[in-house]
C-alpha positions in Angstrom: 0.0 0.0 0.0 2.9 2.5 1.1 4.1 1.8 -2.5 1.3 2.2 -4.0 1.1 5.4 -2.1 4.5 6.7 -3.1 3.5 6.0 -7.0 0.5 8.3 -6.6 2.5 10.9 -5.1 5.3 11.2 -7.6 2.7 11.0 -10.5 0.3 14.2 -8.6 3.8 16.1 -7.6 4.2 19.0 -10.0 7.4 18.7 -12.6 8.5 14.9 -11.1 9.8 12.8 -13.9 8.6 9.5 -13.9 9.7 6.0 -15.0 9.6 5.3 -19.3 7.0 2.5 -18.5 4.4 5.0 -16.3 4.8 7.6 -19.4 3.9 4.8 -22.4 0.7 3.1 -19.8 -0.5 6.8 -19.2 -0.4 7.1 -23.5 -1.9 3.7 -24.1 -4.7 4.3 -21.6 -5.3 7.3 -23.7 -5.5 5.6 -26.6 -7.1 2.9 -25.0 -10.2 5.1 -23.8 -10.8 6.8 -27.3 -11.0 4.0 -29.3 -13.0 2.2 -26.7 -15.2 5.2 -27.1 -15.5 5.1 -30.5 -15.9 1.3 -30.7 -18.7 1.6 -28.1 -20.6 4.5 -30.1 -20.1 2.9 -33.4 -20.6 -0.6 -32.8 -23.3 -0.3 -29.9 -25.5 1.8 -32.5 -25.5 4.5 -30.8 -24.4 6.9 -33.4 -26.1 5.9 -37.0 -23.5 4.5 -39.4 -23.4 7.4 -41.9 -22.4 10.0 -39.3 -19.9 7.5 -36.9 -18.3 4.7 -39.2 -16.8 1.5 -37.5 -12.6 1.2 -36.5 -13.4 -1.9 -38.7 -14.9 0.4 -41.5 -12.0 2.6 -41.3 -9.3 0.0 -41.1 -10.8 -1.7 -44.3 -11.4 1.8 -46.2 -7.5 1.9 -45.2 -6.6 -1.4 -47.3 -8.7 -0.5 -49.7 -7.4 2.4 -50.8 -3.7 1.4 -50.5 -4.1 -1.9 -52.3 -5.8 -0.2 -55.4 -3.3 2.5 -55.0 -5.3 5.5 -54.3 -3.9 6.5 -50.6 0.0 7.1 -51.4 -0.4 9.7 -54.0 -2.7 11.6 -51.9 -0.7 11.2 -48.8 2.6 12.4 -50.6 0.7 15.3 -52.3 -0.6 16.5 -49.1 3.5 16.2 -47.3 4.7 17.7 -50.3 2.4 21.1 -49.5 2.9 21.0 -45.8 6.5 20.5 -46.0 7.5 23.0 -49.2 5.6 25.7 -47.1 6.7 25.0 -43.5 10.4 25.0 -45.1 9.8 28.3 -47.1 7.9 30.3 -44.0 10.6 29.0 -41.2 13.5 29.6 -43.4 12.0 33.8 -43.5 10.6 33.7 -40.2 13.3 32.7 -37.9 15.8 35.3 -38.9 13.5 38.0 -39.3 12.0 36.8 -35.9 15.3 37.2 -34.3 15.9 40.4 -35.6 12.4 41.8 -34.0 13.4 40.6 -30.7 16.4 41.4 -31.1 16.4 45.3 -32.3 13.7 47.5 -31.3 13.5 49.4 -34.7 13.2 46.1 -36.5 10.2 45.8 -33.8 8.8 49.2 -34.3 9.0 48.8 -38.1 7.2 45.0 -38.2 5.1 44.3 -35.7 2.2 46.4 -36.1 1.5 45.1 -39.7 2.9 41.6 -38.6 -0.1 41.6 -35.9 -2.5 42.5 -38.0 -2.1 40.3 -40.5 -2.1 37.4 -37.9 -5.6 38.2 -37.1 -6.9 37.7 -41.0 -8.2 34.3 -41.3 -6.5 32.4 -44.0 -10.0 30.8 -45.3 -10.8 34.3 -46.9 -7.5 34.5 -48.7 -7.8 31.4 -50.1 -9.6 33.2 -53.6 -7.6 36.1 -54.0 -4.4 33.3 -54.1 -6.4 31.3 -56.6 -6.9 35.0 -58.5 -3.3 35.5 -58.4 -1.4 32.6 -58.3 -3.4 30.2 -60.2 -4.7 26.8 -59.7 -1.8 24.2 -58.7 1.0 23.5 -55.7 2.1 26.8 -55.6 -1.8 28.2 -54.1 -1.6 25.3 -51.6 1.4 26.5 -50.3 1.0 30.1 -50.2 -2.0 29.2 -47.8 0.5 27.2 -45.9 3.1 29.7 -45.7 0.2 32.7 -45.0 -1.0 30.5 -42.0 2.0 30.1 -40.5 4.6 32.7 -41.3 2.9 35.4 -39.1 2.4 33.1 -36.0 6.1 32.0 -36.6 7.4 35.5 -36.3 5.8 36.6 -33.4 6.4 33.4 -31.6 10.3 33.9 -32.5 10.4 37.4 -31.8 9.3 36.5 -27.9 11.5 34.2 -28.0 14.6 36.3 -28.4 13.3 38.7 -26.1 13.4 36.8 -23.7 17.1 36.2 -23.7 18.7 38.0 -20.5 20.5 40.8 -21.5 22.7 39.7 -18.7 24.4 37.7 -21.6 24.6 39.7 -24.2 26.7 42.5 -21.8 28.6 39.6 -20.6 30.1 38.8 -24.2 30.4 42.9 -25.1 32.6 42.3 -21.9 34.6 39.7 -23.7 34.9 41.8 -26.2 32.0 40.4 -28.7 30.8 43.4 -31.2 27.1 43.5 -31.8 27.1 41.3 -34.4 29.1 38.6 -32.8 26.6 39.2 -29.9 23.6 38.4 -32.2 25.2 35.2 -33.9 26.8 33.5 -31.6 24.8 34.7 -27.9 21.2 35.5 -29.3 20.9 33.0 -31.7 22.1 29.8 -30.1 20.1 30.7 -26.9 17.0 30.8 -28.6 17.8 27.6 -30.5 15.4 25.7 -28.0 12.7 28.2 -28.0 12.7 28.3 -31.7 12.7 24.8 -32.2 9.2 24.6 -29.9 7.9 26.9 -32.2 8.5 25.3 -35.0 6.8 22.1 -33.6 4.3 24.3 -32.5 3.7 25.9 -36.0 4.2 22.7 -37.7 0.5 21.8 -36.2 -0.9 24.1 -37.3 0.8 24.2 -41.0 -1.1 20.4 -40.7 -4.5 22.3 -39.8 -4.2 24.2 -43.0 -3.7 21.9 -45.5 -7.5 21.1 -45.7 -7.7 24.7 -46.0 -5.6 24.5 -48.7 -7.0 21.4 -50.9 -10.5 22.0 -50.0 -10.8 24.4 -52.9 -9.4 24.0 -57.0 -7.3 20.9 -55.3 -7.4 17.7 -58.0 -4.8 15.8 -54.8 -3.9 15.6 -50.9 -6.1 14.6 -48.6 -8.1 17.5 -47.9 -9.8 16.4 -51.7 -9.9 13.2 -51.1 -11.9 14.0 -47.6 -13.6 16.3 -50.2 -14.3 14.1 -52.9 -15.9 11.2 -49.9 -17.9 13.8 -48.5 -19.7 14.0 -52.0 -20.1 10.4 -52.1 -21.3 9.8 -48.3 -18.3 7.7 -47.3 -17.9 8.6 -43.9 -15.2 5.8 -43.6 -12.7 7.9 -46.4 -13.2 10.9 -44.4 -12.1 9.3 -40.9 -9.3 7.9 -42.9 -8.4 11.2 -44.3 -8.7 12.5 -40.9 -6.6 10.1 -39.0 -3.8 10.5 -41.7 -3.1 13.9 -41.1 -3.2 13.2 -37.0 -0.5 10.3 -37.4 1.3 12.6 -39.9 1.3 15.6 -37.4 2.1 13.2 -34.7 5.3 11.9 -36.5 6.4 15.6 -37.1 5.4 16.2 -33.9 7.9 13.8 -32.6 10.2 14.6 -34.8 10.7 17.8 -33.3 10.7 16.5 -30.0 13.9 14.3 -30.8 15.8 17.2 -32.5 15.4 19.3 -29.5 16.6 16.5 -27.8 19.6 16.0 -29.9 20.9 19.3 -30.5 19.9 21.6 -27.8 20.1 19.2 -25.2 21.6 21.4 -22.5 18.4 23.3 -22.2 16.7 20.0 -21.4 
């Protein structure tokens, strides 16, 4: 009982770390419940077929559509846009970010249109790109990079101001010029807080694609989630769904292990 006990504690004391096999039985039990959830509205009839498809219905939709080979060009058109416009927006943002936190003229200058345009939903954008840009990849990442680019610079920009200025005097100390203070004091402190936002903004970039394909898309699985809702097959579109959730989730962890592997000391 006393062990018991001292289990409880640990997992109710705020910021304890815990053993690796507490962590994975907390996620499973997650996992666990939804699905048990899901299985017990679906199967048990009490949500009608055509709103709440089967796991079963799903899983076979799945096979389906990967043995006739429909799922794997959709899925790779749909990682193509997330990825082309994450890469292009954080490749802008994090400099530029740096530079707002970093210098308050850069501030003054940016963030006044940089916070208003974080406010305009993307959804209204989306045929004024189609206007200009035409109908293909490049729309579908515009909408990507317009969703997240904003977030991304504001996100960064907090970031670096955060950075103790106790630092930066203590390399203009060592003789550091403003620029060496920036690159090499600035810069690799923020690496952590950067990388969160990346993995934060990489969510969202996810949320967007449907966004993105919903409208003059002919791939990705925002049309195919399209194209099923035309047809009433629920099952496609809780396959479309859960695609993008394990997709996010992999980035997701991605992140998680880079932060782990190169900015480790902030761990």
């Amino acid at each position: 009982m006393s062990k018991r006990n001292s289990w409880l504690n640990r997992c109710l004391t705020p910021k304890t770390s815990l053993p690796i096999q507490v962590i994975w039985s907390a996620s499973g039990l997650a996992w666990a419940l939804l699905i048990g959830l899901w299985a017990f509205l679906s199967y048990g009839g009490v949500v009608p077929a055509m709103f709440l498809p089967t796991p079963g219905a799903v899983f076979d939709a799945a096979m389906r559509l990967a043995r006739d080979g429909t799922l794997g060009p959709h899925v790779w058109a749909s990682v193509e846009v997330v990825m082309v416009g994450f890469v292009i927006s954080s490749v802008v943002a994090v400099p530029i970010g740096l530079m707002m936190g970093s210098f308050r003229v850069v501030q003054a200058f940016l963030e006044p249109l940089v916070n208003f345009i974080r406010y305009l939903p993307v959804t209204s954008f989306v045929p004024l790109f189609i206007l200009w840009i035409g109908i293909g990849l490049e729309q579908r990442v515009s909408i990507i990079i317009f969703g997240v680019f904003f977030q991304q610079l504001v996100m960064i920009a907090d970031v670096s101001k955060g950075i103790s200025k106790d630092l930066i005097n203590a390399s203009y100390t060592l003789g550091s010029s403003r620029a060496d203070a920036v690159l090499h004091v600035i810069a690799p402190a923020s690496l952590p807080g950067v990388l969160d936002t990346l993995r934060v903004t990489m969510g969202w970039a996810w949320t967007y694609l449907v966004v993105a394909e919903l409208v003059a898309a002919s791939s990705g699985l925002g049309y195919l989630s399209l194209k099923a809702m035309r047809g009433f097959q629920v099952d496609v579109i809780f396959l479309a769904i859960a695609v993008i959730g394990l997709l996010g989730l992999i980035t997701d962890q991605l992140f998680r292990f880079l932060r782990l592997k190169v900015a480790a000391w902030a761990q």
